[in-house]
C-alpha positions, 0 to 999 in steps of 0.5 A: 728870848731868841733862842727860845722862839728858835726852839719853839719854831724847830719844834712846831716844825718836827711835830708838823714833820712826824705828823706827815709822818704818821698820816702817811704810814696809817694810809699805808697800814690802811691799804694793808689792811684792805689787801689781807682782808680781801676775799680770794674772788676780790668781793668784800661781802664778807662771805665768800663761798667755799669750793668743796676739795679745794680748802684754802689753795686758792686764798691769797695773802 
């Protein structure tokens, strides 16, 4: 019965660990995302205006 209840604790206490885990990498991913999406004059509005000649020289990824 002992043994069971140290089971039990090991495991709430590996699922609490990975759930650290998966938090911290989706705030990661988040960030990511945030930097590849962002438009070369750092404006979000989802339009950013082109310069005629220039064609994506200027785009950061």
């Amino acid at each position: 019965m002992q043994r069971e209840q140290e089971k039990t604790a090991e495991m709430q206490k590996r699922v609490k660990d990975l759930q650290h885990q998966v938090d911290e990498l989706k705030e990661l991913v988040n960030t990511l995302l945030s930097v590849i999406v962002e438009e070369p004059d750092g404006v979000h509005s989802g339009a950013a205006p082109t310069i005629p000649g220039h064609g994506l020289n200027q785009v950061c990824m």
